[in-house]
Structures are given as structure tokens and as C-alpha cells.
C-alpha atoms as a printed R data frame, in Angstrom:
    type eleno elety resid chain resno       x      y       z
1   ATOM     1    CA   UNK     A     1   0.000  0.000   0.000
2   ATOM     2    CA   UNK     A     2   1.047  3.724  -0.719
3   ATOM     3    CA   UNK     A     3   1.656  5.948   2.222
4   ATOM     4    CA   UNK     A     4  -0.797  7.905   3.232
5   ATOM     5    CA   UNK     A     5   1.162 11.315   3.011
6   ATOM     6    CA   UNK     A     6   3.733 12.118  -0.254
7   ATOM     7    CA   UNK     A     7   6.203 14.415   0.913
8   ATOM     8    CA   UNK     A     8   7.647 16.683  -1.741
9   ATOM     9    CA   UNK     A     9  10.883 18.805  -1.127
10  ATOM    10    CA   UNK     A    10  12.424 21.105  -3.739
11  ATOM    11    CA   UNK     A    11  16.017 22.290  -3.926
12  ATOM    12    CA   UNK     A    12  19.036 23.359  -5.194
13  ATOM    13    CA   UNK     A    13  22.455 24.075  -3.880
14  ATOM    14    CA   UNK     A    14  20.972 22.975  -0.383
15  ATOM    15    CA   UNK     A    15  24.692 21.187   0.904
16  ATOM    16    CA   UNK     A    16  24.722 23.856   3.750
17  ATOM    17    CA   UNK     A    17  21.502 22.574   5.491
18  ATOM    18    CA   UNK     A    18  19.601 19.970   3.879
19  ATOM    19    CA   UNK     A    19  21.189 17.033   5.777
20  ATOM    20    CA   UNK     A    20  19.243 18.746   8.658
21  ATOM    21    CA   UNK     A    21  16.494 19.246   6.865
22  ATOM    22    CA   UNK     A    22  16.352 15.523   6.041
23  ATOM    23    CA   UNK     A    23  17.464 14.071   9.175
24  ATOM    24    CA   UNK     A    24  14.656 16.256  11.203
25  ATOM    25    CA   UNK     A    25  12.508 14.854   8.535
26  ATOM    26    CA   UNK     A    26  12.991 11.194   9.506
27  ATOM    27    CA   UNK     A    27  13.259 11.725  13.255
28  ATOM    28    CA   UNK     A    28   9.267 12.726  13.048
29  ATOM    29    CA   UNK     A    29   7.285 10.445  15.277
30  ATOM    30    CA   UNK     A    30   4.611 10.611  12.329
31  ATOM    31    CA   UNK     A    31   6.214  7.565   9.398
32  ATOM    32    CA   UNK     A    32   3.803  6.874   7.156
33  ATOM    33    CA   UNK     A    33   5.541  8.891   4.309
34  ATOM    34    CA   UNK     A    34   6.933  8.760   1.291
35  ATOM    35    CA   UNK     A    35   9.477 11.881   0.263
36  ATOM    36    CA   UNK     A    36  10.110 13.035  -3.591
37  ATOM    37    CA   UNK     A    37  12.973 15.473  -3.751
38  ATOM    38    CA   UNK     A    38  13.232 17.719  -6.729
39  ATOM    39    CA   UNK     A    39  16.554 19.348  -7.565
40  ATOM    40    CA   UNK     A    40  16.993 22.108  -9.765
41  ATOM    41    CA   UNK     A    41  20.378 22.061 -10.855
42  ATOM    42    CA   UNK     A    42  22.339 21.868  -7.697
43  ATOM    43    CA   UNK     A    43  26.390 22.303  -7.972
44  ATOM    44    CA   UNK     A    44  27.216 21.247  -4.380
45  ATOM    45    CA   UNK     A    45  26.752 18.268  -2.743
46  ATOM    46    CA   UNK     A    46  22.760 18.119  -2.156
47  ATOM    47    CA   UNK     A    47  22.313 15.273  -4.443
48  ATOM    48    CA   UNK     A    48  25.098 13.051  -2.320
49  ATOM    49    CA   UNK     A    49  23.185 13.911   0.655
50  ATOM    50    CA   UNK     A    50  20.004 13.614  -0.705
51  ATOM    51    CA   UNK     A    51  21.153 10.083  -1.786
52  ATOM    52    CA   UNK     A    52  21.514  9.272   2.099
53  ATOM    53    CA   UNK     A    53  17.824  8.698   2.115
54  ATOM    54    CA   UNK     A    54  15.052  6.615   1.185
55  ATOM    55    CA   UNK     A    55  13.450  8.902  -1.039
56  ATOM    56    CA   UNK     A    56  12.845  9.545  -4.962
57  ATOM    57    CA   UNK     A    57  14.802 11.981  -6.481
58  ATOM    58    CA   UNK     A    58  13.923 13.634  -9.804
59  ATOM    59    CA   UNK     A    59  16.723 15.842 -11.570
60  ATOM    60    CA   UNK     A    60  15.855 19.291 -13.301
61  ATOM    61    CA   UNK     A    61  18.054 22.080 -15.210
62  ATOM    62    CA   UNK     A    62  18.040 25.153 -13.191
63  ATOM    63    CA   UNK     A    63  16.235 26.949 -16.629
64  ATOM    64    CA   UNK     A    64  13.482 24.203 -16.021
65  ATOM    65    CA   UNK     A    65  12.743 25.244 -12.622
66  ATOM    66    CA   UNK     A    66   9.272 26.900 -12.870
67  ATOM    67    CA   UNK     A    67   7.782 27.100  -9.473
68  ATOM    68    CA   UNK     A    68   4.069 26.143 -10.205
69  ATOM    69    CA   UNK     A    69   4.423 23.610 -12.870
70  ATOM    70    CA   UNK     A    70   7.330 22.442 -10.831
71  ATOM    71    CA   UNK     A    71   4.827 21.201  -8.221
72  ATOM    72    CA   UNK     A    72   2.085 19.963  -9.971
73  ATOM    73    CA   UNK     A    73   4.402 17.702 -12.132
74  ATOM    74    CA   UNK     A    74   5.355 16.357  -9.144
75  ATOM    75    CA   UNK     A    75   1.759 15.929  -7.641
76  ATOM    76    CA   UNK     A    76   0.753 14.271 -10.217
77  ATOM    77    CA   UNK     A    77   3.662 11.621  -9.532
78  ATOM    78    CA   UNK     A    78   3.041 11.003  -6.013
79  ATOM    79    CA   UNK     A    79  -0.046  8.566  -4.897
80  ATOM    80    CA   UNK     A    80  -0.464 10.170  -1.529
81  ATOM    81    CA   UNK     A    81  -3.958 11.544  -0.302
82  ATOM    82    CA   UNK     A    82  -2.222 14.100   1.516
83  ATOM    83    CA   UNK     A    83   0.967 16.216  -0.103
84  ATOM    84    CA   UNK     A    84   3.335 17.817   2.522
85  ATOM    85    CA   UNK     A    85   5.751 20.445   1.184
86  ATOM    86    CA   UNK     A    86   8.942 20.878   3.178
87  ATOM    87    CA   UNK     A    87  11.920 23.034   2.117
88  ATOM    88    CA   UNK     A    88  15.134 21.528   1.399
89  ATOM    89    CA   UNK     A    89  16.058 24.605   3.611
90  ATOM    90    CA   UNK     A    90  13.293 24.534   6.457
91  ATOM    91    CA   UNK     A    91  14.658 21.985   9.780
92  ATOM    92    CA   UNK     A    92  11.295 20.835  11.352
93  ATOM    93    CA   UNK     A    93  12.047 21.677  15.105
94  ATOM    94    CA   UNK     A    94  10.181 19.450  17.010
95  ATOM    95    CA   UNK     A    95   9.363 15.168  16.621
96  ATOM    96    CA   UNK     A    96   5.795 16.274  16.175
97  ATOM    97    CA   UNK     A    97   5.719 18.735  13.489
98  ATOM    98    CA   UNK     A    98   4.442 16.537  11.041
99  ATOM    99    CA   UNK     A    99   2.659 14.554  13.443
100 ATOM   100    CA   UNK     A   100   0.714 18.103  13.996
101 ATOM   101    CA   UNK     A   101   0.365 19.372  10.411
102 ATOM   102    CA   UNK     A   102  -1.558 16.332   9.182
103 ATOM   103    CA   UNK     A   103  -3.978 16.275  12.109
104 ATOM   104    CA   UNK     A   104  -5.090 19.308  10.881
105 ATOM   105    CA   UNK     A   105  -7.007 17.027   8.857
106 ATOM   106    CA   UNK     A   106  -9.102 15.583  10.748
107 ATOM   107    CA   UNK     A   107 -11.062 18.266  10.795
108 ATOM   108    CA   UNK     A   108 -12.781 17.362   6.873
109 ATOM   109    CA   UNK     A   109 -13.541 20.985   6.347
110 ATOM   110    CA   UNK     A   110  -9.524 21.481   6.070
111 ATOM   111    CA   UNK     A   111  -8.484 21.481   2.756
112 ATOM   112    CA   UNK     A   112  -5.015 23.116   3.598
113 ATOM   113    CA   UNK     A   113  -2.615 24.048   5.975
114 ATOM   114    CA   UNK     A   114   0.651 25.336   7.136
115 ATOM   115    CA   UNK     A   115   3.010 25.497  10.168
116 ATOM   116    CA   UNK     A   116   4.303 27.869  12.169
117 ATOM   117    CA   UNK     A   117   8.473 29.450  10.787
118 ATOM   118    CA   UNK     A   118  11.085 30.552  13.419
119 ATOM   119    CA   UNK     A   119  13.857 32.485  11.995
120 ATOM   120    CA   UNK     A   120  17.193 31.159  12.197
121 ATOM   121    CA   UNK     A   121  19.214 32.472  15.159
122 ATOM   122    CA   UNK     A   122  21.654 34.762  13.065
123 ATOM   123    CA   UNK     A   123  19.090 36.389  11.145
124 ATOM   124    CA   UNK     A   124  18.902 40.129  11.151
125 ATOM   125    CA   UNK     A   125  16.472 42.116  13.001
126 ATOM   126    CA   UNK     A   126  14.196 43.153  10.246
127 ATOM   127    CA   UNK     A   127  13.984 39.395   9.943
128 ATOM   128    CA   UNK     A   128  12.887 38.482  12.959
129 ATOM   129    CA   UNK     A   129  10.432 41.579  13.253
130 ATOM   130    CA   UNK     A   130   8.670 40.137  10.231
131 ATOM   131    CA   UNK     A   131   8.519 36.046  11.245
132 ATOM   132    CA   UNK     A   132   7.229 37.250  14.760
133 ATOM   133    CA   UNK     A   133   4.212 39.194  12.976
134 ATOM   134    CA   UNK     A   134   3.884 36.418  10.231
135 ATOM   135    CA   UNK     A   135   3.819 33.423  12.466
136 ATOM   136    CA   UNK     A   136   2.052 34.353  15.587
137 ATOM   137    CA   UNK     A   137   2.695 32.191  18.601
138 ATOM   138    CA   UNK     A   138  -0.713 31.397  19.016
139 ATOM   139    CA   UNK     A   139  -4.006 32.338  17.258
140 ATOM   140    CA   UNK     A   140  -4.777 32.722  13.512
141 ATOM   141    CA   UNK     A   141  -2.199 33.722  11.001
142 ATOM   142    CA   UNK     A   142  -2.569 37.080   9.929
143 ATOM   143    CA   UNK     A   143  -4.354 37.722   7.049
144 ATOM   144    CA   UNK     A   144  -1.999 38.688   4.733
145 ATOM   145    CA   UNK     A   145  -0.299 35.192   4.616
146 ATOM   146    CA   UNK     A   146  -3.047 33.044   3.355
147 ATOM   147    CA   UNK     A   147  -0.488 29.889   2.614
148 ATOM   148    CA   UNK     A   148   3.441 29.470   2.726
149 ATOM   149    CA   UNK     A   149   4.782 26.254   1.499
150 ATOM   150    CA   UNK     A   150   8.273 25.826   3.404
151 ATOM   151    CA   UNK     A   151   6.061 23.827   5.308
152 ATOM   152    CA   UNK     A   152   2.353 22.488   4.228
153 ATOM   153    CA   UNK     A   153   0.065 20.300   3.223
154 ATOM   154    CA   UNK     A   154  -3.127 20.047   0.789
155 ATOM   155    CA   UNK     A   155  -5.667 17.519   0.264
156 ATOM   156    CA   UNK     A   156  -4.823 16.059  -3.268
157 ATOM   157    CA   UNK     A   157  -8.795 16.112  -3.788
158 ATOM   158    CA   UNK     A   158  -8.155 20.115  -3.428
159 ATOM   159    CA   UNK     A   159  -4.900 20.088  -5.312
160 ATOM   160    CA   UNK     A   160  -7.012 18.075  -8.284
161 ATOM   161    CA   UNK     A   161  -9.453 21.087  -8.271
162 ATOM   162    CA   UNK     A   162  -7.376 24.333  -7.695
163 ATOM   163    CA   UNK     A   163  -3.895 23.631  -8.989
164 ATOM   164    CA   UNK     A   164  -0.705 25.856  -8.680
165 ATOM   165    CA   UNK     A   165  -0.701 28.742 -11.051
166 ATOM   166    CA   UNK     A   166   2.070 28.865 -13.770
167 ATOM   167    CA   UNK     A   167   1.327 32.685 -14.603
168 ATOM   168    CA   UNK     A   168   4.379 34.091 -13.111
169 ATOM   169    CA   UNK     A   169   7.186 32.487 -11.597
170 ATOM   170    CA   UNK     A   170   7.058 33.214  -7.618
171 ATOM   171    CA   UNK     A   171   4.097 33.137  -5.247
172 ATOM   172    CA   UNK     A   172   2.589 30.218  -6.144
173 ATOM   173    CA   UNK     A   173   1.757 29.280  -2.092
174 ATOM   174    CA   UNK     A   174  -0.139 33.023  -1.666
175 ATOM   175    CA   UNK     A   175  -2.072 32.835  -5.472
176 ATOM   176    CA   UNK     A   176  -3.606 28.801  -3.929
177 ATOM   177    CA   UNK     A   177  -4.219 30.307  -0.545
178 ATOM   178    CA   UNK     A   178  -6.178 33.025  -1.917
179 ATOM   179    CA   UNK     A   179  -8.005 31.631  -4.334
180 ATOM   180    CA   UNK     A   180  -8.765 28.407  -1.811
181 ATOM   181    CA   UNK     A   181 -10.216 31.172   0.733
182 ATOM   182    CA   UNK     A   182 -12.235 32.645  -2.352
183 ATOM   183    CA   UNK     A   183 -13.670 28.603  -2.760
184 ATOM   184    CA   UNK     A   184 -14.844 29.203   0.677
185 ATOM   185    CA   UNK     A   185 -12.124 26.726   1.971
186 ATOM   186    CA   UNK     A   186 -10.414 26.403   5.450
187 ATOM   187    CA   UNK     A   187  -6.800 26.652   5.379
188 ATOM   188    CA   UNK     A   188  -5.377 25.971   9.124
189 ATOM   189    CA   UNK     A   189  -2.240 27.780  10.522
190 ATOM   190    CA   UNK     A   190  -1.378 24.922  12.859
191 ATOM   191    CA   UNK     A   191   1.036 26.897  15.289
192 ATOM   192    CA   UNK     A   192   2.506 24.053  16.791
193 ATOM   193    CA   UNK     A   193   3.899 22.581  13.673
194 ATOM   194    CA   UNK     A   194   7.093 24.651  13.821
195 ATOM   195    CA   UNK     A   195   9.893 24.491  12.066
196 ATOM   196    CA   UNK     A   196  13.119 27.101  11.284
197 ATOM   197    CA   UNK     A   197  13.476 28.755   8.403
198 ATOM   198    CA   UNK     A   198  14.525 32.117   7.461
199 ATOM   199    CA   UNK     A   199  16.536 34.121   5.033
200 ATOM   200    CA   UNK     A   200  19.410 37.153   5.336
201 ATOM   201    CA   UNK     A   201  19.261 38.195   1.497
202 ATOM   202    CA   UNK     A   202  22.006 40.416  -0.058
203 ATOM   203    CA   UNK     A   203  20.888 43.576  -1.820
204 ATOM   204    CA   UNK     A   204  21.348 41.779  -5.046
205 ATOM   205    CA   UNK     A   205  18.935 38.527  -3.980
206 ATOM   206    CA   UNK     A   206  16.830 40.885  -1.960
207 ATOM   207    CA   UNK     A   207  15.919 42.893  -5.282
208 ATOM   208    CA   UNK     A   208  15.392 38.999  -7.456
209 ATOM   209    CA   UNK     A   209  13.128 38.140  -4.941
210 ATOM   210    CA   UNK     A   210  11.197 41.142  -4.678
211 ATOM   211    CA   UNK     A   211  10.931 41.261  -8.098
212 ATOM   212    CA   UNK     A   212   9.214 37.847  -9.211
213 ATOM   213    CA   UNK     A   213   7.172 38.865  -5.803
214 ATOM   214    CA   UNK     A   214   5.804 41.983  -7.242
215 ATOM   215    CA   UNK     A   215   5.561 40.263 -10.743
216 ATOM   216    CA   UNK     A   216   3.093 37.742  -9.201
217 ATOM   217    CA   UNK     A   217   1.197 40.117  -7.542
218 ATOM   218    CA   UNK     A   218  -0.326 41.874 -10.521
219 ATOM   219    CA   UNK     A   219  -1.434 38.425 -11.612
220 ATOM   220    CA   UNK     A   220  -2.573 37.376  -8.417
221 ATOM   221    CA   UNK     A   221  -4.485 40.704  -7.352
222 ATOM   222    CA   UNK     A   222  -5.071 42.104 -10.624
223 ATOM   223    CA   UNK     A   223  -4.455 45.613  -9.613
224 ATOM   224    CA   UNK     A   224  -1.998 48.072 -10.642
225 ATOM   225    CA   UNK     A   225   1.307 50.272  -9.243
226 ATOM   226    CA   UNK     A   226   2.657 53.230  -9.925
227 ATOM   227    CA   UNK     A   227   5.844 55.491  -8.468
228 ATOM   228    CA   UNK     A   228   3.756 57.530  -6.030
229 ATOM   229    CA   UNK     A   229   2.426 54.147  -4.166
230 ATOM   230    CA   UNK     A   230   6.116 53.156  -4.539
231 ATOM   231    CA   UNK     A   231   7.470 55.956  -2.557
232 ATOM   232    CA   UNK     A   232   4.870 56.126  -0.019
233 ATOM   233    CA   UNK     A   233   5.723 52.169   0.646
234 ATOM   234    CA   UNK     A   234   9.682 52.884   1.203
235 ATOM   235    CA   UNK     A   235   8.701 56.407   3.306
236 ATOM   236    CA   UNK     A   236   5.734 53.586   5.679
237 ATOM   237    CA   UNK     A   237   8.405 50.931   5.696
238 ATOM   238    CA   UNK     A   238  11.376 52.948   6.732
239 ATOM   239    CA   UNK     A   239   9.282 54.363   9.311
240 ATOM   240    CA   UNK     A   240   8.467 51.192  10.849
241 ATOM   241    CA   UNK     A   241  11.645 49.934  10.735
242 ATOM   242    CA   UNK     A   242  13.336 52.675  12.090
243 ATOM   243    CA   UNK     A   243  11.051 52.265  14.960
244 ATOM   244    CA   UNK     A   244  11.687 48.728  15.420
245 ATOM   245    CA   UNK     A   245  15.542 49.260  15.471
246 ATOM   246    CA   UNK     A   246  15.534 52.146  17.697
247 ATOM   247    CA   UNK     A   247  13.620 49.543  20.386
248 ATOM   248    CA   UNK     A   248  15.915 47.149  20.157
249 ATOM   249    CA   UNK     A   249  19.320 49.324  19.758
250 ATOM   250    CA   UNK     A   250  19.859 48.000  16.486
251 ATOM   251    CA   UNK     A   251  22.803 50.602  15.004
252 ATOM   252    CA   UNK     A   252  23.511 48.806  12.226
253 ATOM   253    CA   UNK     A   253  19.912 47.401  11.264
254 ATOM   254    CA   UNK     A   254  19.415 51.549  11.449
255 ATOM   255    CA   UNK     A   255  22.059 52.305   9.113
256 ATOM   256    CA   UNK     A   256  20.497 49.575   6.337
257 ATOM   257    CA   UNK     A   257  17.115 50.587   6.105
258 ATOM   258    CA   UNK     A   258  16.985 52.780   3.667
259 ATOM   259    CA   UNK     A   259  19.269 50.649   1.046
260 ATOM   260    CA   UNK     A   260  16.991 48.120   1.855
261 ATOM   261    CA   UNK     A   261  13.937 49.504   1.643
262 ATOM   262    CA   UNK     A   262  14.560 51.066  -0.987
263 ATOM   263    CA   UNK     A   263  16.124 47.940  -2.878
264 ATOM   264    CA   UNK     A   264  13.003 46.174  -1.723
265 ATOM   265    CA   UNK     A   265   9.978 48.692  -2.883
266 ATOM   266    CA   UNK     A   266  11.949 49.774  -6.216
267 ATOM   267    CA   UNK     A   267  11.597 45.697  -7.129
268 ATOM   268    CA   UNK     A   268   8.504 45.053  -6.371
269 ATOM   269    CA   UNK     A   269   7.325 48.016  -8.582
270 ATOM   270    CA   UNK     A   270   9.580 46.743 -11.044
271 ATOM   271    CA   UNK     A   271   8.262 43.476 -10.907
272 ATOM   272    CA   UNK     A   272   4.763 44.947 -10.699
273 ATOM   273    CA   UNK     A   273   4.788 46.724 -13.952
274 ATOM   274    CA   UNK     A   274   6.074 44.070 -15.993
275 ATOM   275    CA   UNK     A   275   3.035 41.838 -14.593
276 ATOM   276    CA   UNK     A   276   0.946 44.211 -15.955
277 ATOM   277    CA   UNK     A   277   2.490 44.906 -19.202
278 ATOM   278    CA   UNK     A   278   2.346 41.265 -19.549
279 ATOM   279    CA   UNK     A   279  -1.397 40.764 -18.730
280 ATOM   280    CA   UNK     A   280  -2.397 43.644 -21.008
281 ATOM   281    CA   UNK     A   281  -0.209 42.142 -23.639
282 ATOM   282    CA   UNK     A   282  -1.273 38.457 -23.090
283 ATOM   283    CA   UNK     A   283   2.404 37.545 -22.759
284 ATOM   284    CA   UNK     A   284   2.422 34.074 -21.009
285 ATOM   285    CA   UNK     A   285   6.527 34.349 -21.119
286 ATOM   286    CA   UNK     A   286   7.525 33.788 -17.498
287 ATOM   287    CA   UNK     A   287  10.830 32.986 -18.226
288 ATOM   288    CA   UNK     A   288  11.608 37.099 -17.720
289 ATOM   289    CA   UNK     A   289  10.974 37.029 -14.285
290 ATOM   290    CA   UNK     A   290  13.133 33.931 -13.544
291 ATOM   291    CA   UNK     A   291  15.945 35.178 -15.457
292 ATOM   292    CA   UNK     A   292  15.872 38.173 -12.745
293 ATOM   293    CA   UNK     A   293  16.004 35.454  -9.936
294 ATOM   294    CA   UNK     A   294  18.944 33.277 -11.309
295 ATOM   295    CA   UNK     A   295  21.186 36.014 -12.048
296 ATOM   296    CA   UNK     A   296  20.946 37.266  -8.578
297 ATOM   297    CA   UNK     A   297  21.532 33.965  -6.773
């Protein structure tokens, strides 16, 4: 018989923490699994590592590495009735993570859910400000993060109704959550599923990922930006974190916020506009998005 739950993990050039990843993974009290790695490309030594394990691996060129279709392709190869996404980057903290995320499923009106990210312990303040507010202790997740795949899991009866969207190449976890809350579905932040996971960008990655973020967004929201919302963004955002740093005596998370911010909002309106250039001009090219993203690895 086929385990009940297919696990699917993507990476790529993972060496530095997926043997965590994968032995947290198989310390979970919760067995009745099958994992399906992914690997886009990876130079290191992920795919020795992954090799470690009982798992199936599937090998991609990085230029093949399309987020959505990504993981439906790999849906569609798993027999599980429940698909768990883990990062090759997120270390499930406790034995009963998993145990936790697929009870949420007892509940039949649960279609999806998601666990609860701690940042890592060196990540910057900014970081940590935003994790805290993301991934509440306790309580519902707030509403503007409506699904986030480092760690999750769908019903493959909801999967085989509302797949991942291929439109652009990032969001894929907040375009399902949305449109699953639209359906009138119950996504579950189960708190107590946590796990680590967390990332100190450069400039240069900051601006990739903000990018593909903002590109997504005019697919996902269908709305438009403009230099004036832009600027009033970096202006809200600097004040808040200059707030936040000036609580916690954070000199030099003082000195970066306006690089940042301003790295960060400039992207996003970048990545914004050529959404909607591409929606008014039916252009289903996503590959200029992810060209953004793997030059600024």
C-alpha cells in the first residue's frame, strides 16, 4: 500500500543545510511517508546527501525550474492523499511537526494548511520583526499570509481542483491560498507545527526576490502600481523599521534601512509593472521574471 502522506521537497544548492532538513525529517514520530525530492540544478553536494535517504529523487536544469508547474508535475507523480511540502532549507524543530500538520485534517472541512516558521538564530532584526508578525505564537495567522509552502500540506482532492498557477514564476503558495479562501475553503495555521526557516538576502537577492514577488502580484491581485504608491511604501516601511531598530538598539539594522527599503519597494514596482504589461499584452513568457532570480543567486 502507498503511504498515506507524499512528501515533496524542492532544492538546489541545499549542501549547507539539507542534511538537517532531512534528518529532522525522519526523526518525526509521524512515518507513514513517502518523500520526492526535486533538484533544480544543484552544484554542491545536495544530491550526495540527498542520496543518504530513502526517497525519490527527480533531476531538473536550473532553466526548467518553474515554481508552479514544478509542483504539480510532481503531484501528479506522487499517490499520496495528503501532499506535505517541506523546504530543502526549512529543519522541522520538534518530533511532532508533522505529526501536527496532518492532524489538521481531521477536521474534513480542512483542505489546507501550514506550520508555524522561526527564523534562524543569526538572522537580522528586520527578519525576525517580520517572522514574529507572520507566524504568531498562538491564534490565527494574519491575514496577509493566506499559505506558505516551506512547510504544508493540501488535500490532493483540493490540489485536483485548484492547482498551482504557472502565470508568473514566484508566489505560487499566496495565489492557492487566496483563491482556496475565495472557494470558501479552510486553510489551518497549525502553530505548533514549527519548524526554522529564514533568510538574510544580499541587496542583489533581496531585489530577485522582490521582483518575481511583485511580478506575481499583478497576476494574483489584478491591480496596478505606480511610483507615487512606490514611494509612499519605502517612506511607511522605513518608518516602521526605524522604529523597530531604535527599540531594540539595532545601530547597524538603522544604518540599512533605507538601502533596503529602498532595494526592496523599487523591485517590487519593477516586478509589478512588468506583470501588468504582460497581462495587457497576453504575454504568457515567465521565463523574464526567472531570469531576474537566477542572475541574482
Amino acid at each position: 500500500m502507498s503511504a498515506r502522506v507524499s512528501i515533496i521537497m524542492r532544492s538546489k544548492n541545499s549542501a549547507w543545510v539539507i542534511d538537517q532538513a532531512l534528518k529532522a525529517l525522519y526523526s518525526q514520530e509521524y512515518r507513514d511517508f513517502e518523500l520526492y525530492v526535486v533538484d533544480s540544478g544543484s552544484t554542491d553536494n545536495t544530491l550526495e546527501m540527498v542520496k543518504a535517504y530513502p526517497c525519490h529523487l527527480r533531476s531538473i536544469e536550473a532553466k526548467s525550474y518553474y515554481p508552479g508547474a514544478v509542483l504539480n508535475e510532481a503531484i501528479e507523480l506522487t499517490p499520496g492523499e495528503l501532499v506535505v511540502f517541506v523546504n530543502s532549507d526549512a529543519v522541522l524543530l520538534s518530533p511532532k511537526s508533522l505529526t501536527r500538520l496532518v492532524a489538521a485534517f481531521n477536521d474534513p472541512a480542512v483542505m489546507a494548511a501550514f506550520g508555524r516558521q522561526l527564523y534562524r538564530p543569526e538572522a537580522d532584526g528586520w527578519v525576525k520583526r517580520d517572522y514574529v508578525a507572520s507566524f504568531p505564537e498562538e491564534g490565527e495567522a494574519p491575514p496577509w499570509m493566506k499559505m506558505s509552502l516551506p512547510f504544508a500540506a493540501m488535500r490532493r482532492s483540493a490540489w485536483d481542483k485548484l492547482k498551482f498557477y504557472t502565470d508568473a514564476w514566484g508566489s505560487e503558495d499566496t495565489d492557492w491560498g487566496n483563491k482556496a479562501r475565495e472557494n470558501g475553503w479552510k486553510v489551518a495555521y497549525v502553530s505548533d507545527a514549527i519548524l526554522m526557516h529564514s533568510h538574510n538576502y544580499t541587496l542583489k537577492q533581496l531585489y530577485g526576490r522582490r521582483f518575481i514577488e511583485g511580478e506575481a502580484d499583478a497576476f494574483i491581485y489584478r491591480d496596478s502600481d505606480n511610483l507615487p504608491k512606490m514611494l509612499k511604501r519605502v517612506i511607511s516601511s522605513c518608518l516602521r523599521d526605524g522604529w523597530h531598530h531604535l527599540r531594540t538598539c539595532d545601530v547597524g539594522g538603522m544604518m540599512a534601512i533605507v538601502p533596503r527599503r529602498s532595494v526592496y519597494q523599487w523591485a517590487y514596482y519593477k516586478g509589478h509593472r512588468l506583470g501588468e504589461t504582460r497581462i495587457r499584452e497576453n504575454d504568457t513568457d515567465t521565463s523574464k521574471g526567472q531570469g531576474v532570480v537566477l542572475d541574482r543567486q
